[in-house]
C-alpha positions as CSV (number, residue, x, y, z in Angstrom):
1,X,-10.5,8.6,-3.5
2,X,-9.6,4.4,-3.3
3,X,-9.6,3.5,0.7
4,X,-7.0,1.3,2.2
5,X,-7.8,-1.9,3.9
6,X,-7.4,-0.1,7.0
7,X,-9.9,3.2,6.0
8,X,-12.5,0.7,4.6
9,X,-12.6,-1.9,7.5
10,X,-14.5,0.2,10.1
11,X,-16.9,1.5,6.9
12,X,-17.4,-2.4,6.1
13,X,-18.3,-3.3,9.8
14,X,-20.7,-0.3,9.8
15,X,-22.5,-1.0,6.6
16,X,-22.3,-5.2,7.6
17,X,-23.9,-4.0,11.0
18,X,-26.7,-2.1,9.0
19,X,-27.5,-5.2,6.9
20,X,-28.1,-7.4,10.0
21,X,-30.3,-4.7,11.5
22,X,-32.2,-4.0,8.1
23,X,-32.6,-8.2,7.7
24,X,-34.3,-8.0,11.4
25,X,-36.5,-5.2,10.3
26,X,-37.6,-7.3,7.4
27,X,-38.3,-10.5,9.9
28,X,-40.3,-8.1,11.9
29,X,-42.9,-7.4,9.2
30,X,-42.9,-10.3,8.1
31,X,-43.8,-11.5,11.5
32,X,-46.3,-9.0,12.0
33,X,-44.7,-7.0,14.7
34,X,-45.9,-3.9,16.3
35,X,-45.0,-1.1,13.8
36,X,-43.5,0.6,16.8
37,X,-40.5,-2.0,16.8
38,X,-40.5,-1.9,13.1
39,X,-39.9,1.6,12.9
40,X,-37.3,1.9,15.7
41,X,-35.6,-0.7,14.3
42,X,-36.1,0.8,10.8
43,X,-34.4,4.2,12.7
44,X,-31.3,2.1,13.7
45,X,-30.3,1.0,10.4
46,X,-31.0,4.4,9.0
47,X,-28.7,5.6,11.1
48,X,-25.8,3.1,10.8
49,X,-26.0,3.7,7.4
50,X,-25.6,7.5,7.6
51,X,-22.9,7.0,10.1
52,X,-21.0,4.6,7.4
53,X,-21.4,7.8,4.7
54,X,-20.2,9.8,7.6
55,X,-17.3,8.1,8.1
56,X,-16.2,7.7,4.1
57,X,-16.6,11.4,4.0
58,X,-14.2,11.6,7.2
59,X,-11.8,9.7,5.8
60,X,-11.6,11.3,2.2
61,X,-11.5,14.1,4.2
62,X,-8.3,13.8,5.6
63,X,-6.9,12.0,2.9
64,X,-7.7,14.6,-0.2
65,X,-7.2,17.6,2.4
66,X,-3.8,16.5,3.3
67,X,-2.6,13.8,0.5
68,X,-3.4,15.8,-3.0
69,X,-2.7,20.0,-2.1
70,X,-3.2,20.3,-6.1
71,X,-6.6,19.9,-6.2
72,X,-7.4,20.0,-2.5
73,X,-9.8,23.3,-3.0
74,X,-12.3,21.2,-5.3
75,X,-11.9,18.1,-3.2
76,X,-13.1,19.6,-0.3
77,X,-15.7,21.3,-2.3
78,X,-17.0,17.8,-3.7
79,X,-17.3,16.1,-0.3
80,X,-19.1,18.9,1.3
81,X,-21.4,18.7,-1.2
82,X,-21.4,14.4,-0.5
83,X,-21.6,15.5,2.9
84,X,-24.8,17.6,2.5
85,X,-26.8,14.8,0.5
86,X,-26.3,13.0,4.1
87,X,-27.8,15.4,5.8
């Protein structure tokens, strides 16, 4: 599956979001913060980056589900599998 500019863009924002919360997490120990922050900052980017696979999975989705009918049966089969290693 190739995304379009348009598919990728909110994937891109998602994953650039992650990086700025992942290079504040590393500040943060590196300052010696309460491991409390740390880890609910830690949290955050785990998430963002789980909601980034979320959404390629979305997207591929609707794009091998509707786009290729040929092979749509083992399409959807390899992204539930992708979609389980998220969860």
């Amino acid at each position: 599956m190739h995304l379009t500019s348009d598919q990728s863009a909110p994937v891109l924002n998602r994953l650039k979001r992650a990086r700025g919360q992942f290079d504040a997490v590393i500040r943060m120990v590196e300052e010696g913060r309460d491991c409390r922050e740390v880890v609910t900052q830690l949290s955050a980017c785990s998430k963002a980056v789980d909601r980034a696979g979320f959404a390629l999975i979305s997207t591929a989705l609707r794009t091998c589900a509707v786009e290729d009918e040929e092979h749509r049966e083992e399409n959807i089969a390899a992204l539930e599998k992708l979609f389980l290693t998220l969860s």
